[in-house]
C-alpha beads as a LAMMPS data file, in Angstrom:
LAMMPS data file: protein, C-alpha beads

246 atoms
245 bonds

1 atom types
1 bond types

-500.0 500.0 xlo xhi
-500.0 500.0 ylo yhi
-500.0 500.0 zlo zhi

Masses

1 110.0

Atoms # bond

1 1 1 297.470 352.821 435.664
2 1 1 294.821 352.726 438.430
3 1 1 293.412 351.035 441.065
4 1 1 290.828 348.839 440.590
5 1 1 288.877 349.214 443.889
6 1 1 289.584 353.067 443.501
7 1 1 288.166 353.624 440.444
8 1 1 284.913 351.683 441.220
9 1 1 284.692 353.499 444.552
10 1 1 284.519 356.600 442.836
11 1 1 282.140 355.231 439.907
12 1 1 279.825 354.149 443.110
13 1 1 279.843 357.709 444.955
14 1 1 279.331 359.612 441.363
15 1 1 276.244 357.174 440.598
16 1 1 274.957 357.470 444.213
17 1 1 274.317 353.637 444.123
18 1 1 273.208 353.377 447.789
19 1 1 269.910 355.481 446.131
20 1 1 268.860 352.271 444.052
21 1 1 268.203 349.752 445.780
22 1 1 267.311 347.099 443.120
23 1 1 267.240 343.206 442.123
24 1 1 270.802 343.591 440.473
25 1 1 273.568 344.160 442.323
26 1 1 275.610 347.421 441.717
27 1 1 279.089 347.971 441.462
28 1 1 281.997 344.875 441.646
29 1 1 280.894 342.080 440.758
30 1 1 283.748 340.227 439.258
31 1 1 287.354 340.691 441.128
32 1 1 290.577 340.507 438.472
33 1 1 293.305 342.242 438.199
34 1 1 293.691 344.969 441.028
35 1 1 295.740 347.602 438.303
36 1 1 293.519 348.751 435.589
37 1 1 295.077 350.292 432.291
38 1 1 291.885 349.901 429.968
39 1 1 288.250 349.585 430.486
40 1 1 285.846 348.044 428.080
41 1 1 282.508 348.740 428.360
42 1 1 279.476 347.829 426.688
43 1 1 275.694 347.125 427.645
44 1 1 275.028 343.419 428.249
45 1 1 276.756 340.715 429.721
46 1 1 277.377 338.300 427.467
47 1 1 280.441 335.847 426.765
48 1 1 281.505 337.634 423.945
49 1 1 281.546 340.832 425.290
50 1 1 284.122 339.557 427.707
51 1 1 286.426 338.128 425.436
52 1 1 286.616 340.925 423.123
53 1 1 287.133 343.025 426.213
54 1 1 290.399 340.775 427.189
55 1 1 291.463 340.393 423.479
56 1 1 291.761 344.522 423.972
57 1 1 293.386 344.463 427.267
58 1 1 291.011 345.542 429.158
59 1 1 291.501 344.657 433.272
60 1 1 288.279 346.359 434.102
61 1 1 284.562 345.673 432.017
62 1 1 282.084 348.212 432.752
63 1 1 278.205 347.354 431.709
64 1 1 274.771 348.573 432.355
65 1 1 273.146 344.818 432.446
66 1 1 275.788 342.910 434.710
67 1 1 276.325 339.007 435.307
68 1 1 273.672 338.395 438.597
69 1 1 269.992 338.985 439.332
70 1 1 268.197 338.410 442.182
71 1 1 265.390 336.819 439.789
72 1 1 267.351 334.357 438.055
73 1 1 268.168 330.692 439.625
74 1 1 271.323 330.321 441.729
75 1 1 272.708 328.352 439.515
76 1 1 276.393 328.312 437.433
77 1 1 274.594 326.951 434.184
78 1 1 276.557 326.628 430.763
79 1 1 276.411 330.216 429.813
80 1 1 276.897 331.764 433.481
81 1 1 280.114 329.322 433.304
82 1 1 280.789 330.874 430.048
83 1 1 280.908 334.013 431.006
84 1 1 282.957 333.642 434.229
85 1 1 285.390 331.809 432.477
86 1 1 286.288 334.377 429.783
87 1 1 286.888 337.124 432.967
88 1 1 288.902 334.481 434.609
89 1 1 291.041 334.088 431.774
90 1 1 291.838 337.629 431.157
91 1 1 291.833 338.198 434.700
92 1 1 289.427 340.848 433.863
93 1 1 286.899 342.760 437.008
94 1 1 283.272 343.140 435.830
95 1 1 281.339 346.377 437.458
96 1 1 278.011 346.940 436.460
97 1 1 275.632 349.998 437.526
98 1 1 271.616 349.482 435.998
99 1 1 269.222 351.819 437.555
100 1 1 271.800 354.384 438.783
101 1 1 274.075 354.758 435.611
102 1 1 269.932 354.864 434.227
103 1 1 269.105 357.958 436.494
104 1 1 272.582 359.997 436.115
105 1 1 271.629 363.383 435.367
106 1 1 274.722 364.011 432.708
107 1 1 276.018 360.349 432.735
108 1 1 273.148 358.051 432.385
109 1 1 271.195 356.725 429.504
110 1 1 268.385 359.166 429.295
111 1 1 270.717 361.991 429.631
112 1 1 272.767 360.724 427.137
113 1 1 270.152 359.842 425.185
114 1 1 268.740 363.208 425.224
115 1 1 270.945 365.351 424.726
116 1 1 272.083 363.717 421.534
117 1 1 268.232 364.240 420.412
118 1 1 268.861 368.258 421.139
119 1 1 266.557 367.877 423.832
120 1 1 266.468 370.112 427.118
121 1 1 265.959 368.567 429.985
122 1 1 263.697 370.280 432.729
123 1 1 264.166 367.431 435.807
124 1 1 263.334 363.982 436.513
125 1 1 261.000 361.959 435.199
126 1 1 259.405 358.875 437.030
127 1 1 261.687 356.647 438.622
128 1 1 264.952 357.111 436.745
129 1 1 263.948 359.366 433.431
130 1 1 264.592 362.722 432.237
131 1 1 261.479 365.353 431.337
132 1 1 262.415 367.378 428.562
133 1 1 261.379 370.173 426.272
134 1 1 262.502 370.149 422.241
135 1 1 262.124 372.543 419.542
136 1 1 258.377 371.548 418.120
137 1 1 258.389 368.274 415.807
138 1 1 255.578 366.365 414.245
139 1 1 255.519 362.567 415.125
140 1 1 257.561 361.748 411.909
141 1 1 260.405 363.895 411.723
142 1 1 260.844 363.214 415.430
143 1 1 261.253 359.532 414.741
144 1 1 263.773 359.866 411.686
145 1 1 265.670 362.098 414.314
146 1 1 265.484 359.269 416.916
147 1 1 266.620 356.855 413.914
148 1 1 269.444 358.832 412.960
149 1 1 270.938 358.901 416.347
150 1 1 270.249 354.983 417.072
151 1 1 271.059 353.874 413.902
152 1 1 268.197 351.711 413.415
153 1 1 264.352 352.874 412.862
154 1 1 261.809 352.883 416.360
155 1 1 258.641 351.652 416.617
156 1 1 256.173 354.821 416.431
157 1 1 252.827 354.411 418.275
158 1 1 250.962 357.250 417.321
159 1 1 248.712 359.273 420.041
160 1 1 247.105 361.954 417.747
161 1 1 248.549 364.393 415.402
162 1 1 250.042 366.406 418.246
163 1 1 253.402 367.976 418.021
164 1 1 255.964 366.879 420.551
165 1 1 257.130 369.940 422.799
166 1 1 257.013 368.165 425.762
167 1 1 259.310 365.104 425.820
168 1 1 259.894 361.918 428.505
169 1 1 262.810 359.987 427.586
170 1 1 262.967 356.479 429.980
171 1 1 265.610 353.844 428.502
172 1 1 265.229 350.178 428.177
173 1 1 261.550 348.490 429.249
174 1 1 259.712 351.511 430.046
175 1 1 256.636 351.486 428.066
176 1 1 254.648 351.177 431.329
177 1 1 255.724 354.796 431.927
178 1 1 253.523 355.991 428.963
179 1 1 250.463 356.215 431.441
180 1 1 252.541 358.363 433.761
181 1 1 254.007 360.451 430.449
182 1 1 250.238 361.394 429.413
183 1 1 248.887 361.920 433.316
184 1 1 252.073 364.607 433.096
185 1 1 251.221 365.994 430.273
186 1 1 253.911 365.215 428.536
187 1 1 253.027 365.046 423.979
188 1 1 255.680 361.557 424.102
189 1 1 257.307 359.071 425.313
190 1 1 260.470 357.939 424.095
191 1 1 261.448 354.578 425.646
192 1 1 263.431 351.038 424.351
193 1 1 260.261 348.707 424.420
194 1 1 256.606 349.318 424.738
195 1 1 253.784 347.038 425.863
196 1 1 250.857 345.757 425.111
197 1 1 248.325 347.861 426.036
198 1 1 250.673 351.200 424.882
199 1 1 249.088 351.078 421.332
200 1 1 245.564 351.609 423.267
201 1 1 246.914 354.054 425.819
202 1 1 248.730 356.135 422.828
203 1 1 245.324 356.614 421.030
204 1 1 242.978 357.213 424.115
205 1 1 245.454 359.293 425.920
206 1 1 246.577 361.298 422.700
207 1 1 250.336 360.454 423.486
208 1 1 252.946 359.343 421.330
209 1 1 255.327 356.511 422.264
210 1 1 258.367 355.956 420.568
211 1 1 260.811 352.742 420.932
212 1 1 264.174 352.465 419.738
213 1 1 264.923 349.201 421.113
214 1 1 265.936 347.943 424.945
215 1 1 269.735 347.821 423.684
216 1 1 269.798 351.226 421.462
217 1 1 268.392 353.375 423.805
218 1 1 270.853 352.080 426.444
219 1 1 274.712 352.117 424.420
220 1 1 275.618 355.648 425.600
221 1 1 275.173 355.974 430.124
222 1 1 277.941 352.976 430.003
223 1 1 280.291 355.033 427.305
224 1 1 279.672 358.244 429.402
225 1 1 281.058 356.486 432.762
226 1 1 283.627 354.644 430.960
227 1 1 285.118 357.863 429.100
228 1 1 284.827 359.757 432.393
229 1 1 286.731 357.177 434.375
230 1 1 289.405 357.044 431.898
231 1 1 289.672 360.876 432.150
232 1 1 290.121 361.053 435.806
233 1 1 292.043 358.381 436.265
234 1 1 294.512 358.393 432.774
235 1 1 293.080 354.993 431.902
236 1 1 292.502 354.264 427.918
237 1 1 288.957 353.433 426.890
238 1 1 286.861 351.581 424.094
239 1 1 282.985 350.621 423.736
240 1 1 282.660 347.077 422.895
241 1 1 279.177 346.367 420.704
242 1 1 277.823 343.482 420.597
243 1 1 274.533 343.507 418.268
244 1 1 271.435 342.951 419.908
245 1 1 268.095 343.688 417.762
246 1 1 266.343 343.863 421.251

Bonds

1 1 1 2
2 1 2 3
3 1 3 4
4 1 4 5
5 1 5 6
6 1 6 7
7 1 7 8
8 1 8 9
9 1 9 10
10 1 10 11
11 1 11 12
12 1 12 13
13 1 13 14
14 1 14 15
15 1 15 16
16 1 16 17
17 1 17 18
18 1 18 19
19 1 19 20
20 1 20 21
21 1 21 22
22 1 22 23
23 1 23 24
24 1 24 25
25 1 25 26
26 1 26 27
27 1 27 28
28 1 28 29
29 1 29 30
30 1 30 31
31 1 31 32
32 1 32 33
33 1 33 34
34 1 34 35
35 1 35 36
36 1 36 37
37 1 37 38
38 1 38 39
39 1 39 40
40 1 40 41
41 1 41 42
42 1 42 43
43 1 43 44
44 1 44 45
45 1 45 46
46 1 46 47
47 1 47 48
48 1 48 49
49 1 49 50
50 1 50 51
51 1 51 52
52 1 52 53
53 1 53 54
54 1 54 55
55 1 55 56
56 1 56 57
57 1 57 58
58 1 58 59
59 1 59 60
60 1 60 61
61 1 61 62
62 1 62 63
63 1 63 64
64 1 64 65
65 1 65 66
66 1 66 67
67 1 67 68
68 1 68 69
69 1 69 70
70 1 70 71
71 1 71 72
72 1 72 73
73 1 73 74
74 1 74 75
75 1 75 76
76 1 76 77
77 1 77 78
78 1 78 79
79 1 79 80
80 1 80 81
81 1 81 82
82 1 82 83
83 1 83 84
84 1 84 85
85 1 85 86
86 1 86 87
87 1 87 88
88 1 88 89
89 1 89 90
90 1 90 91
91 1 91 92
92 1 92 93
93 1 93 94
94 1 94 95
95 1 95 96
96 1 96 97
97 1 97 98
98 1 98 99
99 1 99 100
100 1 100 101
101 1 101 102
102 1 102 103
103 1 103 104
104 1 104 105
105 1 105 106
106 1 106 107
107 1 107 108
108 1 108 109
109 1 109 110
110 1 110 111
111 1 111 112
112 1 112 113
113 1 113 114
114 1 114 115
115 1 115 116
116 1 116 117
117 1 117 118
118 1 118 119
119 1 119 120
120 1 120 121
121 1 121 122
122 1 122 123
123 1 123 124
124 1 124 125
125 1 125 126
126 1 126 127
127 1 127 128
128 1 128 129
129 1 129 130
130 1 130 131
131 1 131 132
132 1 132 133
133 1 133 134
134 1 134 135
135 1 135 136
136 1 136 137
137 1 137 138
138 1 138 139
139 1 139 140
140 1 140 141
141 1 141 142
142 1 142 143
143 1 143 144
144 1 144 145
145 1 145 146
146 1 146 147
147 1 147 148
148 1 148 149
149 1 149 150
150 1 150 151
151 1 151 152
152 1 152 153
153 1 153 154
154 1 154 155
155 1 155 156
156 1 156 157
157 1 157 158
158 1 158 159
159 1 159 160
160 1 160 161
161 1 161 162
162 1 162 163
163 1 163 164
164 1 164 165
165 1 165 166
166 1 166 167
167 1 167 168
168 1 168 169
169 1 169 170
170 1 170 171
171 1 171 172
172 1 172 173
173 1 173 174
174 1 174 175
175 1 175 176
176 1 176 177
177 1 177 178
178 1 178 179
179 1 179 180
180 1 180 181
181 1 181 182
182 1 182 183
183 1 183 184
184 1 184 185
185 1 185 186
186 1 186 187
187 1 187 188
188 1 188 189
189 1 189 190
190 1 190 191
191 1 191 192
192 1 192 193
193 1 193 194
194 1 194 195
195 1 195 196
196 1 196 197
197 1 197 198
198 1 198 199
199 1 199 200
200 1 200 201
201 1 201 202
202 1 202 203
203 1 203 204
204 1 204 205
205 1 205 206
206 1 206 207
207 1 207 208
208 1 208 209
209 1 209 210
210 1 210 211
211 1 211 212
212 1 212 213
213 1 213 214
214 1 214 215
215 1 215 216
216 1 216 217
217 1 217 218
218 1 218 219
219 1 219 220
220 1 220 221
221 1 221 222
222 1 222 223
223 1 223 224
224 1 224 225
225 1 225 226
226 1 226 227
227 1 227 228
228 1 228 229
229 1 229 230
230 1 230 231
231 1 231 232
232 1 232 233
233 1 233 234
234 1 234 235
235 1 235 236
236 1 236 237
237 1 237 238
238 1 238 239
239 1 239 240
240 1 240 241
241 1 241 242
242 1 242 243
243 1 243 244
244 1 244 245
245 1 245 246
């Protein structure tokens, strides 16, 4: 057993949250039970993430996408309600880290993300990615790697017929970092969702961009905080997945 308020003090000083200042607030945001045993984590708020988490136990819920933004209305609608009530009933906290669990350099999703692609990272990469070097892949057997390790098949927007030695890896909605990718001279992009003009910019540019999906690319900075949490502070631990074809 740990403290609740001691365990996301720490989680804010590893993640360096004060260095993201953002339209989502970081850290707490949910007070419940002040002794934590288990955390649940997962990558979304959503009602049934929360009671799933409390069916398990769980006192603390750790996600990447938490419960307020500064762009949504001010309002307790039907599912914010929803949502609230499932904590309250399980007397569960909610902390929630986006850009900073994003930008960990070990921790956070593109980290995470590449290192389970065998990739090598060589420093930062525009606001919260990871540059990275790989072993020389054509655009194909690149993507069935990327499949096998999200478990569902990207979307391959294909710059050329260069290999990809070169490799930017930026999480979530990041397809407006494919100009920034090819200006670098990076050979890809590997990102959760592209945009509209990334089909154009991958042929004229000669860059690939590869999306696994906004919610696949993300499932592994919140597991990586969660598992290290429950390591420092002897807490038990479980990832909570709630399907999301996004």
């Amino acid at each position: 057993m740990a403290g609740r308020d001691e365990i996301v003090r720490h989680a804010n000083e590893l993640l360096e949250i004060e260095r993201f200042p953002e339209f989502a607030p970081q850290g707490l945001q949910v007070v419940g039970s002040e002794d934590v045993t288990t955390i649940a984590c997962g990558v979304s708020c959503s009602r049934e993430l929360f009671e799933r988490a409390v069916e398990l136990g769980a006192e603390l819920v750790l996600v990447h996408h938490g419960l307020f933004w500064r762009n949504e209305p001010l309002v307790v609608d039907a599912r914010l309600r929803g949502r609230l009530e499932a904590l309250f009933r399980g007397n569960a906290s909610l902390a929630a880290y986006h850009l900073a669990l994003d930008a960990h350099p070990t921790l956070g999703n593109n980290a995470q993300l590449a290192a389970r692609l065998g990739a090598m990272p060589i420093g930062p990469f525009g606001g919260v990615g990871r540059g990275c070097t790989i072993e020389p892949l054509g655009l194909d057997a690149f993507a069935a790697k990327v499949e096998e390790v999200l478990g569902r098949p990207p979307l391959v927007l294909r710059g050329g017929d260069r290999e990809i030695r070169r490799l930017a890896v930026s999480t979530g909605a990041a397809g407006h970092d494919l100009l920034q990718a090819a200006h670098e001279g990076y050979d890809a992009l590997l990102t959760g969702e592209p945009e509209e003009p990334s089909a154009a910019t991958a042929r004229e540019l000669g860059v690939h961009l590869v999306a696994g999906g906004h919610h696949a690319t993300e499932r592994f900075g919140a597991q990586a905080l969660a598992a290290h949490l429950a390591e420092r502070f002897e807490l038990e631990w479980q990832f909570v997945e709630v399907e999301n074809p996004v």
